[in-house]
N, C-alpha and C positions, 0 to 999 in steps of 0.2 A: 488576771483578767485580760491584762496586753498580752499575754502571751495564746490566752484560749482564743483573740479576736484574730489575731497574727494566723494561728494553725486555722482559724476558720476561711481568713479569705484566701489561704493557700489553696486547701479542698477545694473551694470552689474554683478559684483561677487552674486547678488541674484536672478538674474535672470540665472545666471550659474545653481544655487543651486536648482534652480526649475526646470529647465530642467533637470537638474540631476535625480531630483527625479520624475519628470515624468516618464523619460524612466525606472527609475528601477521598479515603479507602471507598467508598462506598459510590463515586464520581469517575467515569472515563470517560477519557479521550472517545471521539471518535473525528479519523482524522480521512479528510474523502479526498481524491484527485478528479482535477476538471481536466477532460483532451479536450485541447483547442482543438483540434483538426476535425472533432465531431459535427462541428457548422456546415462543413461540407458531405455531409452525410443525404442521403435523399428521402422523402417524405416521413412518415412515423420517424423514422431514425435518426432527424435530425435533430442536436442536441445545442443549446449557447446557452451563452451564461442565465439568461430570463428563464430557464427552464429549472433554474435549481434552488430547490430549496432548502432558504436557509438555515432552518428551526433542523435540519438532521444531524448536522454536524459542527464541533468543535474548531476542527480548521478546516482549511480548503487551499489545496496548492492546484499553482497552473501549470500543467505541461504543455510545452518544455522550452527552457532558454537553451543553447548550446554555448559552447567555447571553442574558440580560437586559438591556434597554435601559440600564438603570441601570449596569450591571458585573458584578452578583450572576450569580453560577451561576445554570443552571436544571436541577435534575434531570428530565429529558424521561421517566422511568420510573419512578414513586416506587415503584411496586408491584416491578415485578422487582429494582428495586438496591437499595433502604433495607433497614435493620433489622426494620422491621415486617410486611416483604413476603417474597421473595424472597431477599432480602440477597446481591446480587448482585456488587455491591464488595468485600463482604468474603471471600467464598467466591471470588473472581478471586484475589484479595491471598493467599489463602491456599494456591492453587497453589503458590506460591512451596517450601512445604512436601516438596514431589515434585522439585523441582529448586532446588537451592540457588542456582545463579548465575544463572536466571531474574528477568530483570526485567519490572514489571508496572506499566503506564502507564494513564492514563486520557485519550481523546480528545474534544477539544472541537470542536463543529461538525458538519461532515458536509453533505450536500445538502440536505438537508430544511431544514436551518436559514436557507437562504439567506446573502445576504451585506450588508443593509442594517444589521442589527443590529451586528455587531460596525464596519463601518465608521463608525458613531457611536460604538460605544464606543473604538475606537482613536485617533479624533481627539479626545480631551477627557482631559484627565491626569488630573481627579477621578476619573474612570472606570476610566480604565488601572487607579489604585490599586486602587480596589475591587475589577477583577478578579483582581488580586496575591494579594492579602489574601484572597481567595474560595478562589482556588486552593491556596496555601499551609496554608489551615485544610482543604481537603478533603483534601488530601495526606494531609498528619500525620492526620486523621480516622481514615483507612481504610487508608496505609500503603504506597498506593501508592511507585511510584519516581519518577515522572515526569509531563511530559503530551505529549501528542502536541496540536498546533495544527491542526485541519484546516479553516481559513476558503475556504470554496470560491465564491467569489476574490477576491481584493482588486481594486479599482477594475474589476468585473465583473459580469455577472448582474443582481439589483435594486442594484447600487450601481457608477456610474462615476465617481464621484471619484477623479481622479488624486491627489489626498494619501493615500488607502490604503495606496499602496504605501510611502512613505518610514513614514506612522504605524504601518506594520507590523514597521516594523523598530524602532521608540520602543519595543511592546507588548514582543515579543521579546525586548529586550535588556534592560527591567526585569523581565519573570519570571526571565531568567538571572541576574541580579544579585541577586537575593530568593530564588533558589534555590541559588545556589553554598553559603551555612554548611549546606545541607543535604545535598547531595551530588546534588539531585534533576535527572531527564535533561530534556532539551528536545528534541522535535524538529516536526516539523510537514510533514503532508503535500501533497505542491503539482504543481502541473498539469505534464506531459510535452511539451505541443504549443510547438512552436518560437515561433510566432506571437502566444502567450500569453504566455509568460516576460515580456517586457521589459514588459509594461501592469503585470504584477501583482507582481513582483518584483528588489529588490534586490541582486541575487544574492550579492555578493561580502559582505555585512551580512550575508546569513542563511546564509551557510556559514562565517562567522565566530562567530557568534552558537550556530549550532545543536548539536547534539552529532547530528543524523543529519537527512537531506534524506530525505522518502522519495518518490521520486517515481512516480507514479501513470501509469504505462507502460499503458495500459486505456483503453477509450470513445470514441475516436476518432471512431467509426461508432456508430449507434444507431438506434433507433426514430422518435428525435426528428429525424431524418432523414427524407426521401421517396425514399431510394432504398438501395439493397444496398452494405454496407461492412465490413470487417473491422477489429473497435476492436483488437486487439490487432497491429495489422500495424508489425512490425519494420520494413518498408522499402516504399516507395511504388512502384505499379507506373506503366507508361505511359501507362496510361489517368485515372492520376488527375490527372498533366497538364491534361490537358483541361478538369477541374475545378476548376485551382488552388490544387491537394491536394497538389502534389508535395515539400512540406513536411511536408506532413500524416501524421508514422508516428513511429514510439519513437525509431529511430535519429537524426535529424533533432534530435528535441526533447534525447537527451540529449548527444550534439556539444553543441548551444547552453547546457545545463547548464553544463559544463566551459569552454568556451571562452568565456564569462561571467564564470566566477570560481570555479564551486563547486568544491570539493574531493571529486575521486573517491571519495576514502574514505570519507565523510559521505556517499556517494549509495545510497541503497539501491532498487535494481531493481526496479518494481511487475509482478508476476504474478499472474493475475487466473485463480479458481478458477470463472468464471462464462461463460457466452455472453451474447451479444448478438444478437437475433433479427427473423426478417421474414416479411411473409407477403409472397408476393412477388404482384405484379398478375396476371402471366403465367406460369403456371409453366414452358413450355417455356422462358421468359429468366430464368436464373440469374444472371447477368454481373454481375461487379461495377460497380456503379451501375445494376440496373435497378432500376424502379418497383416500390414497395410499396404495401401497401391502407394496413398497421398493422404495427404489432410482431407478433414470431411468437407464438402460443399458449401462453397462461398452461402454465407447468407445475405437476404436484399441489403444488408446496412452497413453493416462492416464489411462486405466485400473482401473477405479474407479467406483462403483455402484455411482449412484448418482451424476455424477460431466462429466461434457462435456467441454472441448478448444473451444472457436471459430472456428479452425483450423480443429476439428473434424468435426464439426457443419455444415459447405460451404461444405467437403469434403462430410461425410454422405447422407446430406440431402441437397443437391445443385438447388432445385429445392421448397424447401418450403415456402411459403409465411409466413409472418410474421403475427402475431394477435396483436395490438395494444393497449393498456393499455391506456385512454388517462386521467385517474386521477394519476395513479400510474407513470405515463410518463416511460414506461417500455414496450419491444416489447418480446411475448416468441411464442413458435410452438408447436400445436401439432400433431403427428403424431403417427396415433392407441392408443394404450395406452399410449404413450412418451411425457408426458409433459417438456416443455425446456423452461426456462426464464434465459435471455440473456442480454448481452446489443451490439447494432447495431449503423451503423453510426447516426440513429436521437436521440437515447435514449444517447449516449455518446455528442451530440453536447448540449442536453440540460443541461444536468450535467456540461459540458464547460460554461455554459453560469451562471447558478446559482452558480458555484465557482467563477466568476469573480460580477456576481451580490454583493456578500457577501466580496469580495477583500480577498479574500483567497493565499496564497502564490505561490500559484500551485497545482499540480497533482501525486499522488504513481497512480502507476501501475503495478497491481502483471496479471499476470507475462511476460514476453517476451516470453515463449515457448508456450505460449494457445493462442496466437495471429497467424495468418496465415504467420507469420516468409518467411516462402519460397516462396509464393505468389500463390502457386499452384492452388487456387479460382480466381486468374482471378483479383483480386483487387490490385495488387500491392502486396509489402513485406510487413507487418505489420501493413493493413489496420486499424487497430482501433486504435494502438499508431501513427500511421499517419495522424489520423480525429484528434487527437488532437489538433496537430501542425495546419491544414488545418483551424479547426473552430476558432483555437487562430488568425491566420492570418487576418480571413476574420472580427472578430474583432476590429482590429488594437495593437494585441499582438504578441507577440513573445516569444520563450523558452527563458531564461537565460543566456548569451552568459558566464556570468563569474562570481564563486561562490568562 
């Protein structure tokens, strides 16, 4: 009889334990980035923290802190983040308020920062400390949860030092040791392209180390280019063959994530609320890979050659029909000379679908402000961070209620 009562409340406490881990399988991440510098952006396009909403996502990192040669932080914003400005850290931290199990990261790095700085301070242990010890006192400062790492890249860009990559994993795994009595997250966001992986990372160290991979599925193609390409292209067509490119797409880069070392569940799927643009040399040649002059036409928000919002996109051109990609699984527009590749409600459900194909953690999403935020298009507030949530649904998933 003790023995049948014993075998019974095993069944049930394993059958607890499975449904347990159903529903957490069943739960992702979705992990957004806030640009500070969008406050300065002018009319519809201007984006702060009152503009976002909470209920989308699971965490939220601010870009961006920098670093100093020394180790010390740099705050690249004193006016929008400090106390005496803006107070832009604290009013982030204070979302927290609208969603109780929102967490709120602060990111270090980004593109602008380049990458010779911190490959000096990752190779010197004095350094390392200080930027512990920098982090740690910002934290607790402002209340943050975590930090996001985004050195873009190690042993790349202004710096090829091949010890970046092992010193990257020295950096990482003393913040994570200085941050466990805290409870504070770690993660760090890092390149998609197959070809990059092994120069810049450790894999099987930083998905041991990490508490989330986010990887940056975007930019493949660009301006910085002289010819026509889609940065967001899931899967390589035959013509990029030709170019030596046939590696060159998400699919490709996250295979070599996983089959690396990283752990699917640490991976969170970068979806990219912005285009990548061209003016093209010829306009009758559309073609992927034909010649460009420059990047396509600043738009009014982002003010950038080469780089278009969703938000700009609906707004501008509210009436273009889409050109569809069906190897590339990727939709773009042209318009006269304007080539535009994008990602739209079907190119984002499919990417939904191949991150949960692969049991991926969840979703980055740069950024909240290139997304139609205000709904002015007629779609609702945040139409493409809201296909997420809608294709996760109609799946049988859901965001993450509790991290």
């Amino acid at each position: 009889m003790k023995l049948t009562v014993a075998i019974s409340v095993l069944c049930v406490a394993s059958l607890a334990v499975e449904a347990a881990s159903l529903q957490a399988s069943n739960e992702k991440n979705i992990y957004c980035y806030f640009e500070s510098w969008t406050i300065y952006r002018p009319g519809n396009g201007k984006f702060d923290i009152e503009n976002i909403d909470t209920s989308l996502c699971t965490h939220i990192a601010f870009t961006f802190l920098g670093v100093e040669e020394d180790g010390s932080l740099n705050i690249l914003d004193p006016w929008e983040s400090d106390p005496d400005g803006l107070n832009g850290f604290q009013r982030l931290v204070n979302l927290k308020s609208q969603n109780s199990k929102l967490k709120v990261l602060a990111s270090l790095g980004g593109w602008n920062e380049g990458s010779e700085k911190y490959s000096k301070v990752v190779a010197d242990p004095t350094k390392r400390a200080v930027l512990v010890n920098a982090v740690l006192n910002f934290l607790g400062k402002y209340g943050f949860d975590g930090l996001d790492f985004d050195w873009e890249y190690p042993s790349r860009r202004d710096s090829d030092d091949p010890e970046d990559k092992p010193n990257f994993v020295l950096m990482l795994r003393e913040l994570k040791t200085a941050f466990k009595p805290y409870g504070y997250l770690l993660s760090a966001a890092v390149n998609s392209a197959k070809r990059n992986i092994d120069t810049s990372y450790d894999v099987p160290a930083l998905s041991e180390i990490l508490d989330f991979i986010n990887v940056m599925a975007y930019d493949f193609h660009g301006a910085f280019d002289d010819y026509v390409g889609h940065h967001t292209l899931l899967y390589s067509s035959e013509i990029d063959a030709l170019y030596n490119n046939s590696d060159w797409n998400i699919d490709d880069g996250v295979k070599y994530w996983i089959s690396s070392g990283a752990d699917p569940a640490k991976m969170n799927f970068g979806i990219a609320t912005y285009a990548r643009t061209f003016t093209l040399a010829d306009p009758s040649n559309a073609s992927l890979y034909a010649n460009i002059t420059e990047g396509g036409l600043a738009g009014p928000y982002t003010r950038s050659l080469g780089v278009l919002g969703y938000n700009e996109i609906c707004e501008t051109y509210p009436n273009a029909e889409d050109i569809w990609d069906d190897v590339q699984k990727v939709p773009h527009l042209v318009i006269g000379d304007q080539w535009i590749g994008y990602d739209n409600e079907k190119s984002i459900g499919i990417k939904v679908d191949y991150a949960l194909e692969k049991n991926l953690g969840g979703f980055m999403v740069w950024s909240f402000d290139t997304d139609d935020f205000t709904g002015y298009c007629g779609e609702g507030t945040y139409p493409l961070i809201n296909n997420i949530h809608s294709h996760l649904k109609t799946r049988g998933y859901k965001m993450k209620a509790d991290n």
